[in-house]
N, C-alpha and C positions, 0 to 999 in steps of 0.2 A: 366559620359558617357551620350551622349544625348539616347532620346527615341529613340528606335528601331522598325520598323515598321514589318507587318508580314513578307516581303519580304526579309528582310534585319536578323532576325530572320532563317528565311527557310536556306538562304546563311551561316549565322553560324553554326547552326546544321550538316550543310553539308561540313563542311570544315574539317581538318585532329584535332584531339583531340589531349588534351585535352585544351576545351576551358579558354580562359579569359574574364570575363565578369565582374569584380568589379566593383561597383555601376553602374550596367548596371538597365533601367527603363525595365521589364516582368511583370512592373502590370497587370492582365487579359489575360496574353500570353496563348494560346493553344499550351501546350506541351508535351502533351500526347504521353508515348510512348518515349521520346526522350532519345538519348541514350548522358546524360551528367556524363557519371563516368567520375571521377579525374577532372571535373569543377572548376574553381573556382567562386564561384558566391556570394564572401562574402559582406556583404554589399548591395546586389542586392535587387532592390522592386518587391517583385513578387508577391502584395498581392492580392487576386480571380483567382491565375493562376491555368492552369489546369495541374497537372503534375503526374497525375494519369494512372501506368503502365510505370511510366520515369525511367532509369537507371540513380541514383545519386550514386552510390557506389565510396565510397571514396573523392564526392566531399565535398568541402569548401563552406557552406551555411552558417557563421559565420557572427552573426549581422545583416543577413539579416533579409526582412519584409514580412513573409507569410500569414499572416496575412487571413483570409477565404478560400487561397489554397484547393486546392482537390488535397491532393496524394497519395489517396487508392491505395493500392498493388504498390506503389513507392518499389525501394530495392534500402536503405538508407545504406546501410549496413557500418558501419565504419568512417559516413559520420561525417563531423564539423558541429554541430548545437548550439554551444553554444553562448550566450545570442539571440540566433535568437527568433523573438514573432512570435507567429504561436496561434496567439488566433483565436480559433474557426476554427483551420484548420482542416481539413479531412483526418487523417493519418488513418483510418480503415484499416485491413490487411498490414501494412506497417513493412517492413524489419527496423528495426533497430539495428538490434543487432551488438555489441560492438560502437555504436554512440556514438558523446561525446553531448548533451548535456546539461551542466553545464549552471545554471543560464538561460534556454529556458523560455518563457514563451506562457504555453500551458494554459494559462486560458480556460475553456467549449470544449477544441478542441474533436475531436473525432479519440479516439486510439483503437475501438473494434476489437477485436481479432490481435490486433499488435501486433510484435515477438522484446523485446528490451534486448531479452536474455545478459549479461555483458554489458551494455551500462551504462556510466555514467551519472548519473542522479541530481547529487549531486545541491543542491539547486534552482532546478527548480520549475517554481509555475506550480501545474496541480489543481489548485482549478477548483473545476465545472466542471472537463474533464471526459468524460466516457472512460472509463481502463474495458470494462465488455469481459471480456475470453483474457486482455491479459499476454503477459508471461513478468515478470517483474524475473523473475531469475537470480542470482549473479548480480543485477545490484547495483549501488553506489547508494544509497539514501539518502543519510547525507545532514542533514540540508529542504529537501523536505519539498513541500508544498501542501498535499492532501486535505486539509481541504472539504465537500462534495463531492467528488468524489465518480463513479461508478464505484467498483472493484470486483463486482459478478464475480464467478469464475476466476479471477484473479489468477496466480504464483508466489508466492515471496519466492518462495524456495531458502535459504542462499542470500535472497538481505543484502546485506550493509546495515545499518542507521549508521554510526560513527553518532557524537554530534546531537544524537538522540533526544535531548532534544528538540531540533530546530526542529523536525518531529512532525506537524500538521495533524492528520485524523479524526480532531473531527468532526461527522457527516457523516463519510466516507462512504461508505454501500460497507463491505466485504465477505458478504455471500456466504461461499462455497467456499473461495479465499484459495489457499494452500499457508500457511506461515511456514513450518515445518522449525525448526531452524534457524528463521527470528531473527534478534539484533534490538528488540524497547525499547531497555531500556530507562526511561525516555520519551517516547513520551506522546504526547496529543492526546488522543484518545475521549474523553468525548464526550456522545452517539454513539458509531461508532456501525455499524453493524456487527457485526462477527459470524451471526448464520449459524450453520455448518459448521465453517472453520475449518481448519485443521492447530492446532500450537504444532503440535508435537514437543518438547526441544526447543518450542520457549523462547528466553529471553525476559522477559515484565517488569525485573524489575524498581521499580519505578515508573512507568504508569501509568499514568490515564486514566480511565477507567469507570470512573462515570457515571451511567447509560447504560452503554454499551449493548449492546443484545448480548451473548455469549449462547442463547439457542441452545442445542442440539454442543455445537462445543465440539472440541476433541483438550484439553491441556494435553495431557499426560506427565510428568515429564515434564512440561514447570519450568521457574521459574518468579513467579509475587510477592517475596518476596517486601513487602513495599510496595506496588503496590493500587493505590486506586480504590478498587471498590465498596463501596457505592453505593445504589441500582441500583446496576447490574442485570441483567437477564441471571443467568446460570442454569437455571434449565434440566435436563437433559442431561449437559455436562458431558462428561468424562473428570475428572481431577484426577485421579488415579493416584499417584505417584509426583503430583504438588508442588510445594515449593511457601507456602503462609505465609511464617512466617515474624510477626508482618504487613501485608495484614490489611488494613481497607475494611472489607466488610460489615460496618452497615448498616443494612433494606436491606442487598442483597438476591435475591430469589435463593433458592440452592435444589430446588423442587427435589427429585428422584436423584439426580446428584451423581456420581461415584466419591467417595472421597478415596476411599481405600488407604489408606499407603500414602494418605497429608501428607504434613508437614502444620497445621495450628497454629503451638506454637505462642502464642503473638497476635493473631489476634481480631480483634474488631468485632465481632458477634453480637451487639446489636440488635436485633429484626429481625434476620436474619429468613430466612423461609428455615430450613433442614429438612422437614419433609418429611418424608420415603428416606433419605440418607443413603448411603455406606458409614459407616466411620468404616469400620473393617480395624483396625493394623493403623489407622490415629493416630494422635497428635495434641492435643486440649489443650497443656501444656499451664497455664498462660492467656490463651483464654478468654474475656470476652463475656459472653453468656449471658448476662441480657436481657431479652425479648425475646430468641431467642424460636424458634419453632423446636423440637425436634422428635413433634411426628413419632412413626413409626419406626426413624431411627436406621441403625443397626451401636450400639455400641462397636460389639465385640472385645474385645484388645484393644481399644481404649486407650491412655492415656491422664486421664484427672485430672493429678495432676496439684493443682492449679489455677484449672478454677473458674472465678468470674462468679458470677450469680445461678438465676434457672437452673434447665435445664428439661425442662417441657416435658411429654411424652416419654424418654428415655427407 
């Protein structure tokens, strides 16, 4: 479709919906406000358009090119975005929820406080995008690409990761983000920020987690069996009830933290720092504790048949 002028533009909007517009040229178009539900604009170049306050509900934005768009407080709601690139677009306050999409590529865009409540997500790259306050709940994130991402207070309560393994958040900064019974089994996490989140019966198994800042966060009966976390920072995390068996956490800092009734059986302690830790009614079957720091810690009921190593300060 040839370029369209702003005239000829004004004349579409104003004709009876819903439009057809495939590979229609809106690069830089002012479309604020406009009311394009059930659109089809796939394939469309709309990249610097302004579509910020537009009704796109339900429409067909598939493959197109948004590329620096402004569509704060758009209501996308259900809309087709899949493989659309929308690098460094401006979807702040933006309706998404139940959108599909799959394979977007949201490199740096900006999603603060967007609603993508069940929207599917499944192999999108959001490297570099700020996610801070948004709701990322039952959404499909299998295969995702977070790697530094901002997801300060973020929601991922019951998101999807299927072949989680493919899930990238190394470096992520998740502080505060609710991921209560979140599936990252297997993800790449290495250094992500997660202090103060909340992963209540989240699955982490397999994980990496190397370095990760897990201070102050709340894994209550999560499970990170197998799960590497090699000097981690969970010092003052609640993990009461946690399933860490055969867990590498050598040189992990476990300062004051709420271990009560772990499961730590098998795990790799080497010069771990549990000094003044809750491990009353824990499990330290099998546990190697060579080097580990102890002092303080309250042992009561603890079972520590089996444990290799010192255990200094107990």
């Amino acid at each position: 479709m040839a370029d369209l002028n702003p005239a000829q533009i004004f004349d579409l909007l104003n004709r009876p919906g819903p439009l057809w517009l495939v590979g229609a040229d809106l690069s830089g178009a002012n479309l604020s406000g406009a009311n394009l539900s059930h659109a089809n604009l796939s394939e469309t170049n709309m990249a610097g358009a302004r579509l910020s306050d537009a009704n796109l509900y339900r429409a067909d934005l598939s493959v197109a090119e948004l590329g620096g768009a402004t569509l704060s407080w758009a209501n996308l709601r259900e809309a087709r975005l899949a493989w659309t690139q929308m690098v460094r677009a401006d979807l702040s306050d933006a309706d998404l929820r139940k959108g599909d999409l799959a394979w977007a590529n949201l490199e740096f865009a900006n999603l603060t406080g967007a609603n993508l409540r069940g929207a599917n997500l499944s192999a999108a790259d959001f490297s570099g995008a700020n996610l801070y306050g948004a709701n990322l709940s039952l959404c499909n994130l299998s295969g995702v690409d977070l790697r530094d991402t901002i997801m300060i207070g973020a929601n991922l309560t019951e998101a999807q990761l299927r072949e989680a393994q493919l899930v990238n958040l190394s470096g992520a900064n998740l502080s505060g983000a609710n991921l209560n019974k979140v599936s990252l089994g297997g993800a790449s996490m290495q250094g992500v920020n997660l202090s103060g989140a909340s992963l209540l019966s989240a699955n982490l198994r397999e994980a990496t987690l190397r370095e990760a800042n897990l201070i102050g966060a709340n894994l209550y009966e999560a499970n990170l069996s197998e799960a590497d976390l090699s000097a981690a920072d969970l010092s003052m995390a609640n993990l009461s009830g946690i399933y860490l068996s055969g867990a590498n956490l050598e040189g992990a800092i476990l300062t004051h933290a709420n271990l009560s009734r772990a499961n730590l059986s098998g795990c790799n302690l080497r010069g771990a720092q549990l000094n003044g830790c809750n491990l009353r009614e824990a499990s330290l079957a099998d546990a190697d504790l060579t080097g580990a720091d102890l002092t303080g810690a309250d042992l009561s009921e603890c079972d520590l048949s089996g444990v290799i190593g010192m255990v200094r300060g107990a």
